[in-house]
C-alpha positions as CSV (number, residue, x, y, z in Angstrom):
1,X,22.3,-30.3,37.2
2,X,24.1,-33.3,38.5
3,X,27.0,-31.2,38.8
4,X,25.8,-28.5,40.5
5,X,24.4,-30.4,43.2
6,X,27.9,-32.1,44.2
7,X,28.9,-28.5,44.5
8,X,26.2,-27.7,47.4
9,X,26.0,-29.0,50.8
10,X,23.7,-32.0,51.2
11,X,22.5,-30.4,54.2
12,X,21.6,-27.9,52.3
13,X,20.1,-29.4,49.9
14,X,17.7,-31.3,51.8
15,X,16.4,-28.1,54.0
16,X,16.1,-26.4,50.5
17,X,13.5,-29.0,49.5
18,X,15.4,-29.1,46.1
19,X,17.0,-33.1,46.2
20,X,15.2,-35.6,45.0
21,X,15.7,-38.6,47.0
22,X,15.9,-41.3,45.1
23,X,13.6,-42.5,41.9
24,X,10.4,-41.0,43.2
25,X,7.2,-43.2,42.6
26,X,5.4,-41.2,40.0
27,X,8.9,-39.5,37.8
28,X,11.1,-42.6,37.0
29,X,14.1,-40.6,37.7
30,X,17.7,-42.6,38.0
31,X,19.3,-41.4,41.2
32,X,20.5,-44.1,43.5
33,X,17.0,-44.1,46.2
34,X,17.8,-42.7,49.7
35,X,18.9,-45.0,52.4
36,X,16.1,-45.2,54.9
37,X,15.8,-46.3,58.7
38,X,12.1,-47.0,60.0
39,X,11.5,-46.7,63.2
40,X,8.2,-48.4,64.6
41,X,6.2,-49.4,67.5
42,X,5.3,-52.4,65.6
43,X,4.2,-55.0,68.1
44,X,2.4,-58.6,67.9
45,X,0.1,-58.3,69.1
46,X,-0.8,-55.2,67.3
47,X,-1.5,-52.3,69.7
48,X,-2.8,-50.2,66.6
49,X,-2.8,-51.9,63.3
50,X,-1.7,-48.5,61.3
51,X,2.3,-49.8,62.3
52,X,1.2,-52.9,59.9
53,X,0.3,-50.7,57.4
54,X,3.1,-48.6,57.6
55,X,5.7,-51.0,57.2
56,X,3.9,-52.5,53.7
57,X,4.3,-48.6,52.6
58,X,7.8,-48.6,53.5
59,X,9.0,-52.0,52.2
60,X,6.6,-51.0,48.8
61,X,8.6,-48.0,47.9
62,X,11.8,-50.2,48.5
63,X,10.3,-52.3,45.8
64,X,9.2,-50.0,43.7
65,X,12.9,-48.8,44.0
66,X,12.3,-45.4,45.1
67,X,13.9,-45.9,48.7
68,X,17.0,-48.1,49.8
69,X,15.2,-49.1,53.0
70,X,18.4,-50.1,55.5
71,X,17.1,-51.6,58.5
72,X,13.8,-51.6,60.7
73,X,13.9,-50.4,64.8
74,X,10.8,-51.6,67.0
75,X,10.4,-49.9,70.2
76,X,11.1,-52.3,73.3
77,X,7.6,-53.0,74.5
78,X,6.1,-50.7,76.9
79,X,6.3,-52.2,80.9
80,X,2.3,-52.5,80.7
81,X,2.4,-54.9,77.6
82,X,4.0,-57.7,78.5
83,X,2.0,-59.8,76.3
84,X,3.6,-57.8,73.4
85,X,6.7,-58.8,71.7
86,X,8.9,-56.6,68.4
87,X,6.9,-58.3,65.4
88,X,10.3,-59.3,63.5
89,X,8.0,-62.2,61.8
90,X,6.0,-59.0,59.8
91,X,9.2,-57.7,58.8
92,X,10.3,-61.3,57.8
93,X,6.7,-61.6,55.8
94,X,8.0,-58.3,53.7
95,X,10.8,-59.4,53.2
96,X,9.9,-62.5,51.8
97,X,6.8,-60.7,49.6
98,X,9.5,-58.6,48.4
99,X,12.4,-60.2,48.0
100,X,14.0,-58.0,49.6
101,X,16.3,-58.8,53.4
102,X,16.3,-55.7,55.5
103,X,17.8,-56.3,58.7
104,X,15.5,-55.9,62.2
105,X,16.5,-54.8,65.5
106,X,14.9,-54.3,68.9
107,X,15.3,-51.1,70.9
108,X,16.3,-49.7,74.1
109,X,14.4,-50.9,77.3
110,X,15.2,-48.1,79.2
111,X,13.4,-44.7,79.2
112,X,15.9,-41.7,78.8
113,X,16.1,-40.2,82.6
114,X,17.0,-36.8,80.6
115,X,17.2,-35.7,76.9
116,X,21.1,-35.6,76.9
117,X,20.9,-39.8,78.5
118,X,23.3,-42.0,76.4
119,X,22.4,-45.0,78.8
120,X,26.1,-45.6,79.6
121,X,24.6,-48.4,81.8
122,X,23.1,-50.3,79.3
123,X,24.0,-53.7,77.8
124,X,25.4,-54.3,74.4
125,X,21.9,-56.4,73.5
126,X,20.1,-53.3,75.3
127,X,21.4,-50.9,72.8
128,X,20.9,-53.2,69.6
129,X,18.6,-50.4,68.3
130,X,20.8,-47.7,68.6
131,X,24.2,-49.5,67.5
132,X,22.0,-50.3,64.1
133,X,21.0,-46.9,63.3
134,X,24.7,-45.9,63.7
135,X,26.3,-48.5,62.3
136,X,23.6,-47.8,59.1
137,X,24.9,-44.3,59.0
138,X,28.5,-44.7,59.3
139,X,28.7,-47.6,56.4
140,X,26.2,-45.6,54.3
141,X,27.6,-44.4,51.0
142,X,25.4,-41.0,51.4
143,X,23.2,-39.4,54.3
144,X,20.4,-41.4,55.6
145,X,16.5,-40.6,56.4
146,X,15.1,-41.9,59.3
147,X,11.6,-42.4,60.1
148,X,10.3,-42.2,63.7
149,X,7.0,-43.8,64.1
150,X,6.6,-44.7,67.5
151,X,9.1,-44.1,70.3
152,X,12.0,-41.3,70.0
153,X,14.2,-43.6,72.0
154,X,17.0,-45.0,70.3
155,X,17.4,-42.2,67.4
156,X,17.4,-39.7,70.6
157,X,20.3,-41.6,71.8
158,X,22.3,-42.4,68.7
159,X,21.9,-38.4,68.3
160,X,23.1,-37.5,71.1
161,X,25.7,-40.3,71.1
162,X,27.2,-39.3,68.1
163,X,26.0,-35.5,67.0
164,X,28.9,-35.1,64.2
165,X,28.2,-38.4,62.7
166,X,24.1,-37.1,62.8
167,X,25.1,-33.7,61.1
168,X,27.4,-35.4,58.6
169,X,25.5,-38.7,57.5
170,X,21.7,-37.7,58.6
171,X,19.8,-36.4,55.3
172,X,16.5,-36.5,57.6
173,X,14.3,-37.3,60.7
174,X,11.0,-37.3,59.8
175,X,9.5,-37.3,63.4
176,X,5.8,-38.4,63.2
177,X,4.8,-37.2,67.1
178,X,2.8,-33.9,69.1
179,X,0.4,-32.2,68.3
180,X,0.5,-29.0,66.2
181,X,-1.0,-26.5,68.7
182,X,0.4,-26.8,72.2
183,X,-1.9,-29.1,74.5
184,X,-2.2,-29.8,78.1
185,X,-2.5,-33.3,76.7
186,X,0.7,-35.3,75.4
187,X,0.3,-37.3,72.0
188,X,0.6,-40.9,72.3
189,X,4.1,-40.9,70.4
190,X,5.2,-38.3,73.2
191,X,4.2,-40.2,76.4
192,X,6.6,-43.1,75.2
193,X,9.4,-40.9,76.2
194,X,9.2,-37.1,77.3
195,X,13.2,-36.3,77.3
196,X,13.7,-38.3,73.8
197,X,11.1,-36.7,71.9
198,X,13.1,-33.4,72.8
199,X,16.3,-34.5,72.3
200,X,14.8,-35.1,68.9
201,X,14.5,-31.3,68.5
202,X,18.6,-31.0,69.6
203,X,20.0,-33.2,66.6
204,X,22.2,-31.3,64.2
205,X,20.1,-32.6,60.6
206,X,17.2,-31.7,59.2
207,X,14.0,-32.3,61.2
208,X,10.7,-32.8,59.1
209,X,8.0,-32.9,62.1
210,X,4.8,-34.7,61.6
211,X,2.2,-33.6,64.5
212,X,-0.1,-36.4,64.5
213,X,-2.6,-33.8,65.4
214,X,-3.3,-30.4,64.6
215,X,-4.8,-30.1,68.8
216,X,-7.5,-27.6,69.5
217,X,-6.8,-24.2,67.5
218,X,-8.3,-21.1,68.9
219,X,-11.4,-19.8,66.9
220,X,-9.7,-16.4,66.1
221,X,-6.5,-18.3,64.9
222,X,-7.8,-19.9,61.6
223,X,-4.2,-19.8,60.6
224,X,-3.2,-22.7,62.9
225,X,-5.7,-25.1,61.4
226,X,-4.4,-28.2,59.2
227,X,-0.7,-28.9,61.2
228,X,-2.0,-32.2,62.1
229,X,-1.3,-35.4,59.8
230,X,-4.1,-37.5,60.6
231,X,-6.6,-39.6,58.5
232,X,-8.8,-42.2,58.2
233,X,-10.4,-44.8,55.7
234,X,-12.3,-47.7,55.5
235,X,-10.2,-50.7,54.8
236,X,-12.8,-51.9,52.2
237,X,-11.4,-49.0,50.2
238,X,-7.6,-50.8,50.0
239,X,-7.6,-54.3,51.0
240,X,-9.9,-56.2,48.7
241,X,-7.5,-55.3,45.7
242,X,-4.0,-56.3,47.2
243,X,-1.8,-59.3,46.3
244,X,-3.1,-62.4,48.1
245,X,0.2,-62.5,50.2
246,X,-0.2,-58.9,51.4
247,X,-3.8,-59.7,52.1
248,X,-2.6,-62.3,53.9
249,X,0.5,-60.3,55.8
250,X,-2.5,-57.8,56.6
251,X,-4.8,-60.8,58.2
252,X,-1.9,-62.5,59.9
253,X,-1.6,-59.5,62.3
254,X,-5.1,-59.0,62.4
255,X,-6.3,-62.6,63.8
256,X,-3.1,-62.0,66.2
257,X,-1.6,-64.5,65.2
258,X,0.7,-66.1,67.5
259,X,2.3,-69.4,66.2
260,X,5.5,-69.6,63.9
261,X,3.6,-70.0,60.4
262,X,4.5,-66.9,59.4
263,X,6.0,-68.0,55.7
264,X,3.1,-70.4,55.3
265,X,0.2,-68.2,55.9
266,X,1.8,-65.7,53.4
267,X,1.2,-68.4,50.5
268,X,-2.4,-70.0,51.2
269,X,-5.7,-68.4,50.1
270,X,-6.8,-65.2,52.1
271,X,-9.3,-66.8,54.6
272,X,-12.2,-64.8,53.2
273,X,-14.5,-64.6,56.2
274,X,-11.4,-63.3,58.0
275,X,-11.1,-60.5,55.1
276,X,-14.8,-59.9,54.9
277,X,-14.3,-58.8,58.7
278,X,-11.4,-56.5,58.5
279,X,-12.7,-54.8,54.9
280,X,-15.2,-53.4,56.8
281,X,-13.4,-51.7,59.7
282,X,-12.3,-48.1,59.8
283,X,-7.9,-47.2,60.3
284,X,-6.7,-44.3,61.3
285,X,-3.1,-43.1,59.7
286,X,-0.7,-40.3,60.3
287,X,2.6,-41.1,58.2
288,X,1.8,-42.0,54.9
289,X,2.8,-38.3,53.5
290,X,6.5,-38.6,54.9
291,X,7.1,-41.9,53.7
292,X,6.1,-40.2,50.1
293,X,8.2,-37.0,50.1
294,X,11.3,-38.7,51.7
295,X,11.2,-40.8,48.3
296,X,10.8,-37.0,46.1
297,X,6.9,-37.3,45.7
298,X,3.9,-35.9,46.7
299,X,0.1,-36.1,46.7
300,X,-2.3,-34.1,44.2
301,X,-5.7,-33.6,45.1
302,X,-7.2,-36.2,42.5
303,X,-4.6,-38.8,44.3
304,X,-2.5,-39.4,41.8
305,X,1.5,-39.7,43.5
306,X,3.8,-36.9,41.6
307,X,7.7,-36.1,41.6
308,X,7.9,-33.2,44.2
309,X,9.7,-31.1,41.9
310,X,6.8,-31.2,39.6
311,X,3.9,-30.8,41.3
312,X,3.7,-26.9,42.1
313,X,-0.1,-26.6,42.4
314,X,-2.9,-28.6,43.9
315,X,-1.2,-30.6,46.5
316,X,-2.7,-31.5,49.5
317,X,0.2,-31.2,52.0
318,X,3.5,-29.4,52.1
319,X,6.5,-28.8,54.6
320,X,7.0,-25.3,55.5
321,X,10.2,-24.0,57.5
322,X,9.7,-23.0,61.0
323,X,11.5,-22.2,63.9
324,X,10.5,-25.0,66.7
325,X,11.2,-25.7,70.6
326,X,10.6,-28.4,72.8
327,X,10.8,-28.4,76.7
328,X,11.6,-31.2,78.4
329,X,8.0,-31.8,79.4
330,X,7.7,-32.6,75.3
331,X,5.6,-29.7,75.1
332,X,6.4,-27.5,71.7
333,X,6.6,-24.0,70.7
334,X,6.7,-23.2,67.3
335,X,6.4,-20.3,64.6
336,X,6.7,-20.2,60.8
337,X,10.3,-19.0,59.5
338,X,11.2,-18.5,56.6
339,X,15.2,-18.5,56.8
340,X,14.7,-21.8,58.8
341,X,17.2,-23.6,56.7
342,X,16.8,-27.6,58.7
343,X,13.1,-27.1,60.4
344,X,10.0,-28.1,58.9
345,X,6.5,-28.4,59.7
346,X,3.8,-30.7,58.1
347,X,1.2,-28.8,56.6
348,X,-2.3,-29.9,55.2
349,X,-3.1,-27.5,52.3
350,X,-6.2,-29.4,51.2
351,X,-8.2,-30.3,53.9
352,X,-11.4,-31.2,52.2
353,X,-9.4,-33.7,49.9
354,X,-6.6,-34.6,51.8
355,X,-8.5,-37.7,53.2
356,X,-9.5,-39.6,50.3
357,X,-6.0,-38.2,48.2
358,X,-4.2,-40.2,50.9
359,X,-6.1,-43.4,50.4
360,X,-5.8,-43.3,46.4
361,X,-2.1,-42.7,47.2
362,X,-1.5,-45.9,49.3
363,X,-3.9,-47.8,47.7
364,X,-1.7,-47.3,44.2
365,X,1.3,-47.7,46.8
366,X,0.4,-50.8,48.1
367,X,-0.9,-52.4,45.1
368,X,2.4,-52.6,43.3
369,X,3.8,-55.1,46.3
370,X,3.7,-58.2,44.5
């Protein structure tokens, strides 16, 4: 099989759905893991806690070996927060409960004036972002996944800044953003930049697209129901059974935490009034499911995480190929396709038990961080 698969295309490999990247969670398997960019709107102070949570998922499956996690991209601040600075002290946190040194970099301050803006008037520090998601993909041995989780920005411009490099060294974009059914009413991820969540749509590679949403499906188009990623769950379900560091990387961000104690904090005892609080509070998450299938797994309905190639029935999401648009208002047009060889469309197949299967996933996830 080994052979075989240096015969095809990467490319095609990865639209096919039939490479397994890396040593997926749940099948041991002994390929090298997938280099990985993650690119985040993670902030201190937190604007939504769900970036915090993100990251642990990231930097766990980089433990657990099942992803070669390269660098980590926060978004520039948005004008408005100026209280808000790149939190490079949670990616220090996971590196330290981890072991693990994964290099952080800030992104570009300047909104793309059109989807085809390379910034030539930037600064060298300006375009720190971007330079690091290149630089990853021209030193990497084989094609990287990227994972946008906030702001298009800087992977819009390293796209359009270098479009052979993107169709020779990009495995994937797995672009958490939108809504699955046209709105009049941008998602979150879209508002922090229009023209780059487009250009998103322009890169030569493989685009796995993660509506946050599903938006508001028409009654007499059932069909349309489920293209949304979003859940929720009560923290009490996940937090009270974590290592004592990642309770405490969890609690530094959610006492926003301001001072410099960041290696410190991760090695005294959880503050349990402080946990007590939190436990009980609601999240709302929309990425967990790419973060698992970029590393070959998937969710079954009881939970449990599986190898992709494995797991043919009773799975509670799926990508399905699709032929997609985006003007340059961010608005999308899409319809399923079935020769769509690099498009792809999250899909919830399970809705009653997609939910809770999510939680059991991460909480197994998360618990393995030591």
């Amino acid at each position: 099989m080994k052979d075989q698969r240096k015969a095809i295309p990467w490319i095609a490999l990865v639209a096919l759905g039939l490479l397994s990247f890396g040593a997926g969670v749940a099948d041991g398997a002994d390929e090298a893991p997938v280099p990985v960019i993650h690119v985040t709107d993670l902030h201190r102070p937190h604007v939504d806690p769900d970036d915090h949570w993100d990251l642990a998922c990231v930097f766990a499956l980089a433990h657990a070996g099942a992803i070669d996690l390269r660098a980590v991209v926060i978004d520039y601040p948005l004008a408005r927060l100026k209280d808000r600075n790149p939190d490079v002290a949670a990616v220090a946190q996971m590196n330290r409960i981890t072991g693990l040194a994964v290099p952080v970099a800030a992104g570009s301050p300047h909104p793309m004036k059109s989807r085809n803006d390379v910034q030539p008037y930037a600064s060298a520090s300006d375009h720190q972002g971007v330079r690091t998601v290149l630089n990853v993909l021209q030193r990497a041995e084989r094609p990287v996944v990227i994972h946008i989780t906030g702001c298009c920005r800087d992977v819009a411009i390293a796209g359009k800044k270098a479009p052979d490099l993107f169709a020779r060294k990009c495995a994937a974009i797995y672009l958490n953003a939108g809504t699955g059914v046209s709105s009049a009413k941008l998602e979150y991820n879209v508002t922090l930049g229009k023209a780059a969540y487009a250009a998103i749509f322009d890169l030569p590679c493989p685009l796995y697209w993660m509506p946050c949403f599903e938006g508001t499906v028409p009654e007499d188009q059932p069909e349309k129901r489920g293209y949304g990623t979003h859940y929720a769950f009560r923290q009490s379900e996940i937090l009270p059974g974590l290592s004592k560091r990642t309770q405490n990387f969890f609690l530094y961000m959610f006492d926003r935490r301001l001072d410099h104690h960041w290696l410190h904090y991760l090695e005294q005892e959880p503050d349990g009034k402080l946990l007590a609080q939190f436990t009980g509070k609601d999240r709302h998450m929309w990425c967990t499911g790419g973060f698992l299938h970029c590393a070959g797994s998937t969710v079954a309905a009881n939970g449990t995480i599986q190898p992709r190639g494995k797991a043919r029935a009773g799975v509670v999401f799926a990508f399905e190929p699709i032929n997609v648009t985006c003007s340059d208002e961010g608005v999308t047009t899409w319809r399923p396709d079935r020769n769509s060889a690099n498009r792809f469309i999250f899909h919830v197949r399970n809705r009653e038990s997609y939910p809770s299967a999510m939680t059991a996933a991460m909480k197994s996830l998360l618990g393995k961080l030591p």
